[in-house]
Each structure stands twice: as structure tokens, then as C-alpha cells.
N, C-alpha and C positions, 0 to 999 in steps of 0.2 A: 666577406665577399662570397656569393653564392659561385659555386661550381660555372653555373652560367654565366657567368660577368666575368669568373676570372677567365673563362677559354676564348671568351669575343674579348678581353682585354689582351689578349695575347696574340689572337688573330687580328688586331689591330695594329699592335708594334710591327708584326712581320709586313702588313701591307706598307707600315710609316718605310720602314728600311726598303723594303722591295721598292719603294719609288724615290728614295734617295737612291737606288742603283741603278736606275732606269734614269734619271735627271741627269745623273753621271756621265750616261753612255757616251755623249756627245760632246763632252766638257775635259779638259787638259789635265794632265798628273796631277797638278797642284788640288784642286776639285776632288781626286779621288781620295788623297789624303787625307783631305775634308772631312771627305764622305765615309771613312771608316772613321774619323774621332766621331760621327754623328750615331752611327753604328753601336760603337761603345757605350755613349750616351746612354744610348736607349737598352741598349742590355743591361745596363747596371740596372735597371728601374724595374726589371724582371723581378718577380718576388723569389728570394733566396741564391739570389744570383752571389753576393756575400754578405757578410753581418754587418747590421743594420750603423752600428759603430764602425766603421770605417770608413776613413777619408777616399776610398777606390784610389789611391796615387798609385799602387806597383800598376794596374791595368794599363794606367794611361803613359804610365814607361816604359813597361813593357810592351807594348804595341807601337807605338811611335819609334822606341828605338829601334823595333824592326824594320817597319818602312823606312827609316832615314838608311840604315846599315846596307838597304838593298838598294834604293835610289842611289847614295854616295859610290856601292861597288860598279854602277855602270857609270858614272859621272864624277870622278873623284875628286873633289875638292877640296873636305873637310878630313880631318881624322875620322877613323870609326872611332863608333861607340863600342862595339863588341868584337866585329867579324868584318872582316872586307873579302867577300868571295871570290872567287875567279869568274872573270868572266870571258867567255868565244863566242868571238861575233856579234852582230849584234844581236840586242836586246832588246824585247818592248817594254819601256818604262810604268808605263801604267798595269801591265800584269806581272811585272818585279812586285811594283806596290800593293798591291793587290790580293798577291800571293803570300807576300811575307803577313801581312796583316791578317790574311783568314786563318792560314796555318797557328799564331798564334792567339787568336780567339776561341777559337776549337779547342785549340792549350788551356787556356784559363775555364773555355767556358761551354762543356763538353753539352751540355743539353741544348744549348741552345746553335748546334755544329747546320742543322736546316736551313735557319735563315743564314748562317755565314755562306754557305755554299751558297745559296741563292743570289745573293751580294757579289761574290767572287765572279758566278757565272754572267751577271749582266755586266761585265768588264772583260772576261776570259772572250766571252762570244762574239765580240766585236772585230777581234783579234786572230791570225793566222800563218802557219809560215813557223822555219827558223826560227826568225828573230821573237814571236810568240812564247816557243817553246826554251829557248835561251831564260829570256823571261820570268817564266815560270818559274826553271828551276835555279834559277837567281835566287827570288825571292822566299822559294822553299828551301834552298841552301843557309840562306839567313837567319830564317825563322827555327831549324833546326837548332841553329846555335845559339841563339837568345834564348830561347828554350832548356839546353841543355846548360846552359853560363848559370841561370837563375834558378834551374833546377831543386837544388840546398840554398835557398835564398834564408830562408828560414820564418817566412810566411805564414807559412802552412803549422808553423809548429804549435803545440799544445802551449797552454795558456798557461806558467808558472802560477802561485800561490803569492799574492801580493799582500802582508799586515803589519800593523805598524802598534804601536803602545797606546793607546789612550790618555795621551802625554797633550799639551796645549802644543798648537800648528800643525800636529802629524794628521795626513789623511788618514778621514775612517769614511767607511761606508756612507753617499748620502741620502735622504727622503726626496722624495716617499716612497722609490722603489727598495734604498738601504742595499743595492748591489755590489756581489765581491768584486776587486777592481778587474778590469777588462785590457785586452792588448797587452798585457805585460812583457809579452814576448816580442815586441815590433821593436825595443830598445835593441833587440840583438842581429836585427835584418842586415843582410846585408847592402852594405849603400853602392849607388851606382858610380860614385863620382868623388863622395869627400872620405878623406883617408881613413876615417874610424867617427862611430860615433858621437865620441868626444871632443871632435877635432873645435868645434865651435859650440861648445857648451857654454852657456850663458854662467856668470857669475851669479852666487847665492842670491837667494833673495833675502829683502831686509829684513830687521829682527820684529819680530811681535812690538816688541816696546817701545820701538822708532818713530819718530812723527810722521815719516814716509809712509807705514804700514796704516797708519792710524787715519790718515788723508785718503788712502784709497781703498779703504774698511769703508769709509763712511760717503764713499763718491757710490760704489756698489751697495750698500745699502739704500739708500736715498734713491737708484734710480733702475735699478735690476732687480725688486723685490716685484712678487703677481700682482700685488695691490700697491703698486707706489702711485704716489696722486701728483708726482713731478716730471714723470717721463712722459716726451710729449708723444703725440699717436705717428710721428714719423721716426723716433725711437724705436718704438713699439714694433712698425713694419722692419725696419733695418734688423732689430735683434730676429724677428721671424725669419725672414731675406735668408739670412745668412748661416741660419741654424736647419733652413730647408722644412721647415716648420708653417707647413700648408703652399709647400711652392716643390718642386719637383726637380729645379733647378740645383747642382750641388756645387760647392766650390769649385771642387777642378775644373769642373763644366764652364763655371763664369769664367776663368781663365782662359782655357782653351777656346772658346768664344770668341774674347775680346783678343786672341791670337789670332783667328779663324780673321777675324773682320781687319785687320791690321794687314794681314796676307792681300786680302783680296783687295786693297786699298793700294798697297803699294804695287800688285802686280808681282810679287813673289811666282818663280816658279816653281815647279815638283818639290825640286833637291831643298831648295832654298825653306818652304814649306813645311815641307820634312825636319829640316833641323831646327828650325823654329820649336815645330811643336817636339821635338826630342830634345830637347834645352826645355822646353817647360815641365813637359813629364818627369826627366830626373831632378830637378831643379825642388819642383815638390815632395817629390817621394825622399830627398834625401834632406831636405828640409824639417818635414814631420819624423823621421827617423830623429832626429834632433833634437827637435821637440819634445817626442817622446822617450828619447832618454835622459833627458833634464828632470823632466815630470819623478822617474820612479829613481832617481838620484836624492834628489831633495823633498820626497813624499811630502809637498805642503797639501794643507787643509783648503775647502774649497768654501767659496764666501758662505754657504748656507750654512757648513759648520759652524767657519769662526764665527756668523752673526749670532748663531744660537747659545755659543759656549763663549761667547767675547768674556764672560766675567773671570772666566781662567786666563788670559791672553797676557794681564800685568799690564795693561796699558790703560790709563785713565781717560783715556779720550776715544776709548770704544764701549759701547753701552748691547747689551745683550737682545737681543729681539728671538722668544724660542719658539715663534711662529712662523719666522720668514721661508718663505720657498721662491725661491727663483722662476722667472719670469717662461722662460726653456729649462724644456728636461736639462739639469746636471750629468755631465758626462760623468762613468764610472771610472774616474782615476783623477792622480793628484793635480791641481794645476797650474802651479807652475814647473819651467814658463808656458806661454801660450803656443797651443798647435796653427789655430786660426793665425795668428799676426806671426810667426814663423815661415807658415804657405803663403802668405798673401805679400810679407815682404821678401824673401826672397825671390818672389816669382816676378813683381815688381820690378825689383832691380834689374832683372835679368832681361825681360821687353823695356826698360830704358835703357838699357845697353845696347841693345838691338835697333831701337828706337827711340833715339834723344829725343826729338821733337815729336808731337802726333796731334793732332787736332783736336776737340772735344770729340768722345766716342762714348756710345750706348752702350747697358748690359741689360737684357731682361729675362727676367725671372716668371717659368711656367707657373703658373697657378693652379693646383689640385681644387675642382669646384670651385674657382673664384678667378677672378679677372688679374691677366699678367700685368707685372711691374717693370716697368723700364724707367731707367734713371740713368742720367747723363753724369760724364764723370769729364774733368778738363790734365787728369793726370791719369797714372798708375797709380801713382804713390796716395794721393787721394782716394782712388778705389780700396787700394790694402789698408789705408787707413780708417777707411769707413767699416769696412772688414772687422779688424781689431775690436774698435769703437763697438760693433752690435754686440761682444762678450759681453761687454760693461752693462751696458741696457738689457741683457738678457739675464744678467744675475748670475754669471758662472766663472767670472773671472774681475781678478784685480787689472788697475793700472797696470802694475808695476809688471805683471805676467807678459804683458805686451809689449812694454819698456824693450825687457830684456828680449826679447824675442825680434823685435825690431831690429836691435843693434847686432848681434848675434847673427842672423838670419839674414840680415841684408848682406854682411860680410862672404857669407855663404853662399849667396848669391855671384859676389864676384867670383868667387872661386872658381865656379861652376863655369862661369866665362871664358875665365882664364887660361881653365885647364880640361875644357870638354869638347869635343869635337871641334876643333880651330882651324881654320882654313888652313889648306895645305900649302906650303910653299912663304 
């Protein structure tokens, strides 16, 4: 991208945000909530905002849990999440949320601290008095301490050295990039909510030689390789969809989304809002913390190795292919279980818990140069499943990665219900 496209790409985002803050002005707590996950959104999509491997879940926790911590300390309902501030007198709700959210944006996302100001102020300016300045530092009281709790989260840390033997099943490096593995260090983060990493670690995966193994060798074979002649072309888009491969849309996002529309459906207000989306945010983040410590526990091989090296495997009913390449780039690390069906189920779980019933509901997916995707869905459980499903057709993951991840993850899901911010009383 020339210098020119990328500064009018950038003065573009700031006008998109400037008039989600301005649409705001008039619009109830709930709305504003909104309007920083939209905020988020679009910062993440800033080039080097973080590495291009990463699911964004701490962001969208860590912001959510602020605005919930600061809405809850003038409206107490729910437990906190982190911090329940003091508060005198009143307060204005909308620049609690406001405040804790930009403060911790700035946190995470220091070059881009203009347009958050900018954002903060089409909210702050509406506002005066007291109960304004109560407000405020409500919500920068909050955001202080979410900040400081997450401080040594362990995020930020250097990337250990991840190798394995050149043994049949162990992950190695895969084509065509052959990259050393990535995130190694996300197994050690620490979680918002579930007691250790390990708390819901999925069970082994099956053996090389099992008919299980051998069944969903050859389901990813047959329909996740570039050139397979059986995936149909609604495959084809699901595996793209979901790997954000020509669409700008990223998981969290579809979630938060079909969060966002769920709100506005039922008439959710602020607080209510708020916890919604801070039950997704950690819900996810401690989900793929899950996930990813499965992954560099049981270092399994990823379909393009085992298809290319199947003749070492000892199973007679996998046959070698030393051409295949998967449909989407190959993430750089082991795969099982799966990250994708991890987030997607337990976040599932957690809006039917919220949400027994709900109508058929939309997700649509931006298009980078090409025309947006929306597709109706009549569950949750159906969306995280179609989720999973696009690994398969993309050629980067087994069945069974998702198996276990389901069961695992959903479980994880409850927890997160059970035992996170639960109404008071």
C-alpha cells in the first residue's frame, strides 16, 4: 500500500469512529457500550495494531470488563469483575462508560490515544455538573485497576522456543511458509475467570492407528485440500468467512455482533449490556487460553503434515498425498484441540444461557474489495458449529480437534456463568 492510501485509510477509520461518536451523542448508555466495541472493531484493523496471529480476545476483555466494573460500581447489581469503586453522589453513566473504555484503549493502544480522545469527547461534551465529573472519575478509577490487575498478564511476554522430534503425529513446521511455532506463550496468560489453565483441558487425542484418526484424516483430506473437486463453493466461502480471508470481519467481532443485535432486540440496558458483553469478552479469552494450552501439551501434527507423511502414521487406511496444501494459510502451531470450536462453543453456550430462546438472527461479514456476506443462522449453537465446520473445509484442522473442543469448551462456558459476575443478592 502506498504511503497515500495508507494515510486516507487511516483518515477514514478516524471519520468511521468520529461519527459512531457523534450517532451516540443522543442515544442511552446501552448505545455507548456499543459504540466503543465498534471502536475496538475498527482499531484492531489498523495495520500493526497486533500480530496478525491473534485471535484480539484480551482487547475485547479487557475493555468490556471495564465498562461493566464502572456501570456495575454506580448500579450494583452484578458482582465485579475486577474493582467496584466508590462512589459520591451522583454519577453520569454514560461518562463512567466512556471514561473507563478510553482510558483503557490508550492502555492497549497508545498511537492510536487521538481518535480515543476524540470519541470520549463526543460523549464527555454533552455532559456537565457534579454528577459529570463523579463520572469521570468513576470510570477512570476503574480503568486504573483493570489496567493495573492485567498489568503481568503475561501477553506481552517473549515467545518461548517450541520443537518437537521428527517422530510420526509430533508438530513440525508447516508449508509453504515452514514457520517456527507462534504464541507459545498465550498457554501461560493469565485467565480471567477459569481457575488454571488446565482446568478444562480436553482429553488426548486419538492414536494414529485408530479408525477415529483414520475417518477424519480422510474427511480433511477429501475436502480441505486447494484443489479438492468435492467441496462445494458454500464450503469454500464458510472456510474463507471464518479464517477472515478476503473479509475484514474477525471472530470476536461476529460474536460481539450477534451480542450487540441481541441487546438491542431485547432492549438491554447500560449495566445489562455491559455485562453481556464482559461475559463474552472473558468467556473467549479464557476459552482460547484453553485451547491453546491443549495445543503445545499434546504437540499434534497438522492435517498438511500428517497427509504428506501419512506413510509413517501405521495406519492402513491413510494413504500419503506430498502435495497437499490446505485450503487457508495453516496456523503456526500444533492443532489439537481446536481454537476456532473452543471460542465459538463456549461463547455459544454462554448467549444461550443468557438467551434460551431468540429468533432466527444475522451475522455479516465485511468484504475487503468484494461484496458482504450475511447469512442467517436459527441457533448459536448452529453459528459455533458452522464455525468449527469452516476448519475442516479449510484444511487446517481434524474432526476430532473440534470434538474435543466442543465438549471441553462448552463446559467452560458454563463455568464462566456460574461463577462470573452473578447478580447480586
Amino acid at each position: 500500500m502506498s504511503a497515500r492510501r495508507g494515510t486516507s485509510a487511516l483518515l477514514s477509520i478516524l471519520v468511521l469512529l468520529l461519527g459512531f461518536a457523534r450517532g451516540a451523542s443522543a442515544q442511552s448508555t446501552a448505545e455507548i457500550v456499543i459504540e466503543w466495541n465498534r471502536i475496538l472493531q475498527t482499531s484492531l484493523l489498523v495495520p500493526g495494531a497486533l500480530p496478525p496471529t491473534i485471535f484480539f480476545t484480551r482487547p475485547y476483555a479487557v475493555l468490556h470488563v471495564a465498562v461493566f466494573d464502572a456501570l456495575n460500581s454506580i448500579d450494583y447489581r452484578y458482582r465485579e469483575q475486577i474493582v467496584r469503586a466508590s462512589v459520591h453522589g451522583e454519577a453520569t453513566r454514560e461518562v463512567a462508560a466512556a471514561q473507563a473504555a478510553h482510558d483503557v484503549m490508550v492502555n492497549m493502544f497508545p498511537p492510536q490515544a487521538a481518535t480515543f480522545d476524540a470519541a470520549l469527547a463526543a460523549t464527555t461534551s454533552r455532559f456537565s455538573g457534579p454528577a459529570a465529573a463523579e463520572g469521570a472519575r468513576v470510570g477512570a478509577a476503574v480503568a486504573r485497576a483493570v489496567i493495573e490487575t492485567r498489568a503481568n498478564d503475561g501477553w506481552n511476554r517473549p515467545n518461548p522456543g517450541f520443537s518437537l522430534p521428527d517422530l510420526p503425529g509430533y508438530w513440525q513446521p508447516v508449508p509453504p511458509a515452514n514457520a517456527p511455532a507462534a504464541l507459545v506463550h498465550y498457554q501461560d496468560v493469565t485467565p480471567f475467570v477459569v481457575a488454571s489453565r488446565l482446568q478444562f483441558l480436553p482429553e488426548a487425542p486419538p492414536a494414529l492407528t485408530s479408525t477415529r484418526y483414520a475417518t477424519d484424516f480422510n474427511e480433511v483430506k477429501r475436502l480441505g485440500g486447494a484443489n479438492s473437486t468435492v467441496r462445494t463453493a458454500e464450503q469454500t466461502q464458510t472456510a474463507r468467512l471464518f479464517a477472515s480471508v478476503g473479509y475484514s470481519t474477525s471472530v470476536p467481532a461476529v460474536w460481539f455482533n450477534v451480542g450487540r443485535d441481541q441487546a438491542r432486540l431485547r432492549g438491554l440496558d447500560g449495566l445489562d449490556t455491559a455485562h453481556l458483553f464482559a461475559l463474552i469478552g472473558v468467556t473467549q479469552h479464557d476459552a482460547l487460553l484453553t485451547s491453546f494450552s491443549g495445543k503445545f501439551i499434546y504437540g499434534l501434527w497438522r492435517p498438511v503434515t500428517a497427509i504428506r507423511e501419512a506413510a509413517r502414521d501405521g495406519n492402513a487406511a491413510t494413504e500419503p498425498d506430498s502435495t497437499f496444501l490446505a485450503l487457508i494459510p495453516t496456523p503456526p502451531y500444533p492443532t489439537y484441540p481446536g481454537n476456532m470450536a473452543c471460542v465459538t462453543s463456549a461463547t455459544a453456550t454462554v448467549l444461550t444461557d443468557q438467551f434460551p430462546t431468540t429468533p432466527p438472527f444475522s451475522v455479516t461479514w465485511t468484504g475487503i474489495n468484494q461484496d458482504n456476506v450475511t447469512r442467517t443462522y436459527n441457533s448459536f449453537r448452529q453459528l459455533a458449529d458452522e464455525a468449527a465446520a469452516s476448519r475442516i473445509y479449510g484444511g487446517i484442522h481434524f474432526y476430532f480437534d473440534h470434538a474435543a473442543s466442543i465438549g471441553a469448551c462448552g463446559s467452560l462456558g458454563t463455568y464462566i456463568v456460574d461463577n462470573a459476575m452473578r447478580p447480586v443478592g
